[in-house]
C-alpha positions in Angstrom: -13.1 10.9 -4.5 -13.5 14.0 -2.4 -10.6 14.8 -0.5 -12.6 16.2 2.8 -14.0 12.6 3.3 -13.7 11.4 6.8 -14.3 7.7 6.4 -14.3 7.1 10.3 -17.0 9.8 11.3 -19.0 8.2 8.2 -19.3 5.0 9.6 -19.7 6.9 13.4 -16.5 4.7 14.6 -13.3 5.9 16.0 -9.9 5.9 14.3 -8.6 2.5 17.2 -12.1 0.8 15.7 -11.4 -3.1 15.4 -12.3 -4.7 12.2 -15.5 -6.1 14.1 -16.6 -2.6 14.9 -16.2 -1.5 11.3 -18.1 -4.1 10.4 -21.1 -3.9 12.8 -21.3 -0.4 12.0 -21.3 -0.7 8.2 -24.0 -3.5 8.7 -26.1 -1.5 10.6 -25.8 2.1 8.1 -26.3 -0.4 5.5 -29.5 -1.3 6.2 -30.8 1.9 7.5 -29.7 3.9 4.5 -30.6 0.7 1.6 -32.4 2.7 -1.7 -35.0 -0.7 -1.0 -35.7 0.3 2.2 -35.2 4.3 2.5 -36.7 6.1 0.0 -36.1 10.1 1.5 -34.1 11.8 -0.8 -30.4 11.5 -0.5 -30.7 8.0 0.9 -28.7 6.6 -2.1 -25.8 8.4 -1.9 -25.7 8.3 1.7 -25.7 4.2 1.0 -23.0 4.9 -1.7 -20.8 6.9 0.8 -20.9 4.1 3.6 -20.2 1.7 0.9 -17.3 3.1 -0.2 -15.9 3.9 3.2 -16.2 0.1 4.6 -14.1 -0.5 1.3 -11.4 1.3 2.6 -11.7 0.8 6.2 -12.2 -3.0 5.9 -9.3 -4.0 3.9 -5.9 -3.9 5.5 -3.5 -1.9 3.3 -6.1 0.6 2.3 -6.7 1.5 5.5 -3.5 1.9 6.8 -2.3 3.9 3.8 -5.7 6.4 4.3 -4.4 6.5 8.1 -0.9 7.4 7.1 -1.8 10.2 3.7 -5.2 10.9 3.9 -6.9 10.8 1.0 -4.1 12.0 -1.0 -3.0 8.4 -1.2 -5.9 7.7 -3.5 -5.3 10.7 -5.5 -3.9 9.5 -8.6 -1.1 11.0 -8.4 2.2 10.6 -10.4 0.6 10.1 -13.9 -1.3 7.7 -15.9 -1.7 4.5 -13.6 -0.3 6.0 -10.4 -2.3 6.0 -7.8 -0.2 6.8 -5.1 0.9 4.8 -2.0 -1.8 2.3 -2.1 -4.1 3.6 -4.6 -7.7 3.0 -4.7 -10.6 4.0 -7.3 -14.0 3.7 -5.9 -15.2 2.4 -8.9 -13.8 -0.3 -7.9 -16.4 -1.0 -5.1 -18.1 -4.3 -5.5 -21.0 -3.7 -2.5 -22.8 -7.1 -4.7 -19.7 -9.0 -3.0 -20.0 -7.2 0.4 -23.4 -7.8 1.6 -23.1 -11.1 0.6 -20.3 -11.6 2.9 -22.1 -9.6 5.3 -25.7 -10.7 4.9 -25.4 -14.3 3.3 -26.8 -14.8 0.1 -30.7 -14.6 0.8 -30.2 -11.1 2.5 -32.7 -8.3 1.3 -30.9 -6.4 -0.6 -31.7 -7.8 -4.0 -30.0 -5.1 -6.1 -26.5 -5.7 -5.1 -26.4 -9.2 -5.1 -28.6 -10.7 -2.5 -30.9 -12.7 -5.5 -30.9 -14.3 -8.3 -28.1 -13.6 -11.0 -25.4 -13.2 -8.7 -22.7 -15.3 -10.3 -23.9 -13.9 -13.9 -23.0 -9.9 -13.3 -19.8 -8.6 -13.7 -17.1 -9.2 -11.3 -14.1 -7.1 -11.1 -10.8 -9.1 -11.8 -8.6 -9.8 -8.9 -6.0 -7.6 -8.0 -2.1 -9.0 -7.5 0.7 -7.6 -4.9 4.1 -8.1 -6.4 7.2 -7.4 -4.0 10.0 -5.3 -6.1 13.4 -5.8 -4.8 15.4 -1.8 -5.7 18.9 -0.9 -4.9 19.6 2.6 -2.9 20.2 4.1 -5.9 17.4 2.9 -8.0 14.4 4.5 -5.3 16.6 7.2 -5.0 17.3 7.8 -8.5 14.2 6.5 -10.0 14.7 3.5 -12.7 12.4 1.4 -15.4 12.1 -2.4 -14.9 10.4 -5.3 -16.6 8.6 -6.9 -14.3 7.4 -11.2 -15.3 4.6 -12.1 -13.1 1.5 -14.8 -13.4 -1.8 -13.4 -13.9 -4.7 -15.1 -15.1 -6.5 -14.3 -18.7 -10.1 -15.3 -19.8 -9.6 -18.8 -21.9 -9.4 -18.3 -25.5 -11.0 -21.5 -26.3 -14.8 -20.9 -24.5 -14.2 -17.1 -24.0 -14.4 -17.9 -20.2 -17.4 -19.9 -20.2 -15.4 -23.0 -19.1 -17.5 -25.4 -21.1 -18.5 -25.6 -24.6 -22.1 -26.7 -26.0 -24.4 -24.2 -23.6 -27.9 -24.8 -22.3 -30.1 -24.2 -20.0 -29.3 -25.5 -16.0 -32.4 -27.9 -15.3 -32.0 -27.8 -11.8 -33.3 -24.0 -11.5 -34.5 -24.0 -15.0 -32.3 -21.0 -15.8 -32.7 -18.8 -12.9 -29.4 -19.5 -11.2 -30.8 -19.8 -7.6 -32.7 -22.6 -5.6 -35.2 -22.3 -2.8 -34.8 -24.7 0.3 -37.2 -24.8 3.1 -36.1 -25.7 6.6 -39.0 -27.1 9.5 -38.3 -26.3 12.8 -39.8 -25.7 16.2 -40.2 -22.0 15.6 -42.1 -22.5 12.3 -40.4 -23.0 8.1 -37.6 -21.1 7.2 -36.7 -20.5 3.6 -33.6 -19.7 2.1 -32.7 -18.9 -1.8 -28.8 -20.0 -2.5 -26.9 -20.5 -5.8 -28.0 -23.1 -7.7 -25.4 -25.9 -7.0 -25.4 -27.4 -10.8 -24.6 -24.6 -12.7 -23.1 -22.5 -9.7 -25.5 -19.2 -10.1 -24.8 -19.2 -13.7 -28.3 -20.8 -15.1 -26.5 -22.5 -17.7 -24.8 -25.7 -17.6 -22.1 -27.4 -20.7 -22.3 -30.3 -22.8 -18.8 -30.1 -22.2 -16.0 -29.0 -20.0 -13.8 -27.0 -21.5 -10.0 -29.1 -22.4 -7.9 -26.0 -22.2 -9.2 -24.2 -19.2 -10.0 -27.4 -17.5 -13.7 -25.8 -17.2 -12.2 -22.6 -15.2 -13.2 -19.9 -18.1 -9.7 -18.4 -17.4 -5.6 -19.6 -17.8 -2.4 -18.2 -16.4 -0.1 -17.0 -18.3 3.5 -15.2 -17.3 3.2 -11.4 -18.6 5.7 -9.3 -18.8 4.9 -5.6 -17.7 6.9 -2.7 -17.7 6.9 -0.1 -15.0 8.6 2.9 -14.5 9.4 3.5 -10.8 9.3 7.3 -9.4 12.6 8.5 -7.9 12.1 9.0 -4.3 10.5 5.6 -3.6 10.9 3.9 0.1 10.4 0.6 1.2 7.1 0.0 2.2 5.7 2.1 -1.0 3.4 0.9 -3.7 3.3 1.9 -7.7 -1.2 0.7 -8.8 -0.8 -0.4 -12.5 -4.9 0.0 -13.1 -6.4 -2.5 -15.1 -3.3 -4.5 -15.9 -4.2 -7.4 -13.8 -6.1 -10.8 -14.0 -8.9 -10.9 -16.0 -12.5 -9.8 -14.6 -15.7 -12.5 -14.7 -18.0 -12.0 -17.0 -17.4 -9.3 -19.0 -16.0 -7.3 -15.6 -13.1 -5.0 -15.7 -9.5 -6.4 -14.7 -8.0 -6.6 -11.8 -5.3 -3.7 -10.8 -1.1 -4.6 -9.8 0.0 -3.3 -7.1 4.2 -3.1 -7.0 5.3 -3.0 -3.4 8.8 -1.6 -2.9 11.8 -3.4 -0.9 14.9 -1.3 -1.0 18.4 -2.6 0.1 20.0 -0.6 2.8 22.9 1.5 2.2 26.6 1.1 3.6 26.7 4.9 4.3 23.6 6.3 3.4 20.0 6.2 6.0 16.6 7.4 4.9 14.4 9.0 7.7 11.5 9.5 5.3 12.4 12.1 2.6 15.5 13.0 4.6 19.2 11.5 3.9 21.7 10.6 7.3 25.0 10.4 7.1 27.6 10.0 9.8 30.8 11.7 9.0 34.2 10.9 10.4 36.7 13.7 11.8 40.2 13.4 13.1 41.0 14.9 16.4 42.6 18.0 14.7 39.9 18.6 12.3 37.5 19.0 15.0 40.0 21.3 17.4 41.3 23.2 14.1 38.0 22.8 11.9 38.2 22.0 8.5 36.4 22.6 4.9 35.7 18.5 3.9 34.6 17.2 1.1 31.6 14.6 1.6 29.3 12.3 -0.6 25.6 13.2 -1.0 23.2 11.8 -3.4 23.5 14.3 -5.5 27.8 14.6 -5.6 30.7 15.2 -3.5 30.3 18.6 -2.0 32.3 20.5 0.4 31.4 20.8 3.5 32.4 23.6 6.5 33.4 21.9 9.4 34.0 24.6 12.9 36.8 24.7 15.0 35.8 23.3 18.2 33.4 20.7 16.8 32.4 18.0 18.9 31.3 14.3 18.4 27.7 14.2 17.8 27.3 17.4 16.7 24.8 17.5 13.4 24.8 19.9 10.4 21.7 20.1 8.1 21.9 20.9 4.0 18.6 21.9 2.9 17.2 20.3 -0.3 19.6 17.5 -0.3 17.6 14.6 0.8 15.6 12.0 -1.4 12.9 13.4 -3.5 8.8 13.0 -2.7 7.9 10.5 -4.9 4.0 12.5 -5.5 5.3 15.9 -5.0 9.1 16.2 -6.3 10.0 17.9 -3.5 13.1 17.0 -1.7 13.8 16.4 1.9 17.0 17.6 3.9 20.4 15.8 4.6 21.7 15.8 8.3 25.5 15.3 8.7 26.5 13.7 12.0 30.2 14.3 13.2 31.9 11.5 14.7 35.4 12.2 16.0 37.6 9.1 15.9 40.5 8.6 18.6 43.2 7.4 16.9 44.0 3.6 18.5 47.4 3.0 17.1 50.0 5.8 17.6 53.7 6.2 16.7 56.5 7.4 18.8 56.4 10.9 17.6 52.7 10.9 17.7 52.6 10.1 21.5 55.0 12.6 22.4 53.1 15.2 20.9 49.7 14.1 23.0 52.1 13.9 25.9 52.9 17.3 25.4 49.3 18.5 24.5 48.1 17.0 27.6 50.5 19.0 29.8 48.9 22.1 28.6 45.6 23.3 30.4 42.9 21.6 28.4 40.6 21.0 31.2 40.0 24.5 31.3 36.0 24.6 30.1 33.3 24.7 32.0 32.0 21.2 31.5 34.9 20.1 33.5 34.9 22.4 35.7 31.9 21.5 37.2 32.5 17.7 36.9 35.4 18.3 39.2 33.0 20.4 41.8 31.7 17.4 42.7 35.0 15.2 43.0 
């Protein structure tokens, strides 16, 4: 996938388009640019381009992690079976299954699915989400998991025929489809639809398969492993390729997406790659300053604290955030101070306020022109 694509000015919509617009203007492109119906030169992979952009446009998550990254959220990144924050392969397009939800069945465009042999080509398998629950430290840290989930495998038994004993569908003699013809007052109307016997298949069973209860496919619980990049926020998904449900007949299966739900932290926040942390100070640490040692992901470290600090001032440590997931990079930590007044106070303590408080401490400028206006 090039990465200068601009799925939005390829369908001629803007980036606020509804799902209605998207639509409309894929339909129309569609069958402007259809290799059946334009035959200048280019035509095809004009069609191919509008194809694959109303695959990314149209469905939800892909479109919102194209609107977020770009297309370096289909890259690939992050090794073998990565492909980033919502990956996508546009291989994957199955424009057979789009114009019939677009067009109908009996639409035109015979070579992806408008005609006969629909049900028989080969139909990607479908793709699962599965929600990962990760502590702070595993996104942050990165971690391995063994993950059980149900996915569905092509029957042993009638190799995901669903029956057993196959012959040919009487009903459309083998062709899959059946023409209907419709009077009305504006003349006869025909339509060609899957044959409703044998489903589109052109074959029908003696028998229905016992183990797959005539499905061509059972669910089993797999166990796959997954190793899960450090860096990883909630909201982030891990594409296993290939590793889903089984595909129909002979197709290719499905992919796994893992989507990420970290717990929050009792100290730490994450502002994208960056780490927050508020940081207490006593009242003479912030008057006197004061070198304090803090946590961080990475360690305790030592931190300088300046006299005259005040409560909400913030410090930044380069490179001591979270890591990128895709690039490695890591983000900044901000410290916020917070100075606590102390609530509960000896004897000996409140004397010594007492005291303070007799000195000139209203001396600065901020309170100086507070009491102006007194």
């Amino acid at each position: 996938m090039a990465s200068n694509k601009d799925y939005y000015e390829i369908l001629g919509v803007s980036k606020t388009a509804t799902d209605a617009e998207i639509k409309s203007a894929f339909r129309k492109l569609a069958k402007q640019y259809h290799p059946d119906v334009n035959k200048e030169p280019g035509a095809e992979e004009k069609f191919k381009e509008i194809g694959e952009a109303y695959a990314v446009l149209s469905d939800p998550d892909k479109r919102k992690a194209y609107d977020q990254y770009g297309s370096a959220a289909f890259n690939g990144a992050g090794g073998p079976g990565f492909g980033g924050f919502g990956g996508f392969d546009p291989g994957d397009i199955d424009l057979g299954s789009i114009f019939d939800d677009l067009f109908g069945g009996s639409s035109f465009f015979s070579g992806f699915g408008g005609r006969r042999g629909s049900q028989n080509r080969a139909q990607k398998g479908e793709d699962t989400l599965v929600k990962v629950n990760l502590t702070f430290e595993e996104a942050i840290y990165g971690c391995e998991k063994a993950i059980d989930i149900d996915l569905t495998s092509t029957c042993e038994k009638c190799h995901g025929s669903g029956g057993l004993g196959e012959k040919r569908c009487n009903t459309c003699n083998g062709r899959g489809r059946v023409v209907s013809q419709q009077r009305t007052m504006f003349g006869v109307f025909q339509s060609e639809t899957a044959c409703p016997d044998c489903g589109g298949t052109g074959q029908i069973y003696e028998e229905k398969c016992s183990e797959c209860k005539g499905r061509g496919y059972v669910t089993k619980n797999k166990e796959i492993e997954i190793k899960i990049p450090a860096g990883v926020d909630t909201g982030h998904q891990l594409r296993i390729s290939g590793k889903g449900s089984a595909g129909r007949n002979g197709g290719r299966n499905g992919d796994i997406y893992f989507e990420f739900v970290v717990k929050e932290h009792p100290l730490f926040k994450r502002d994208g790659d960056d780490i927050l942390i508020d940081v207490p100070l006593t009242i003479t640490e912030a008057v006197f300053g004061v070198k304090k040692e803090i946590p961080s992901i990475d360690g305790n470290i030592v931190l300088t604290i300046d006299a005259g600090s005040q409560s909400g001032d913030k410090l930044r440590l380069k490179g001591k955030g979270a890591p990128n997931p895709n690039s490695g990079r890591k983000g900044d930590m901000y410290v916020t101070l917070k100075v606590i007044t102390p609530t509960k106070l000896d004897r000996k303590q409140k004397d010594l306020l007492k005291e303070l408080d007799d000195t000139d401490l209203d001396s600065s400028s901020e309170f100086k022109i507070f009491k102006k206006y007194l």
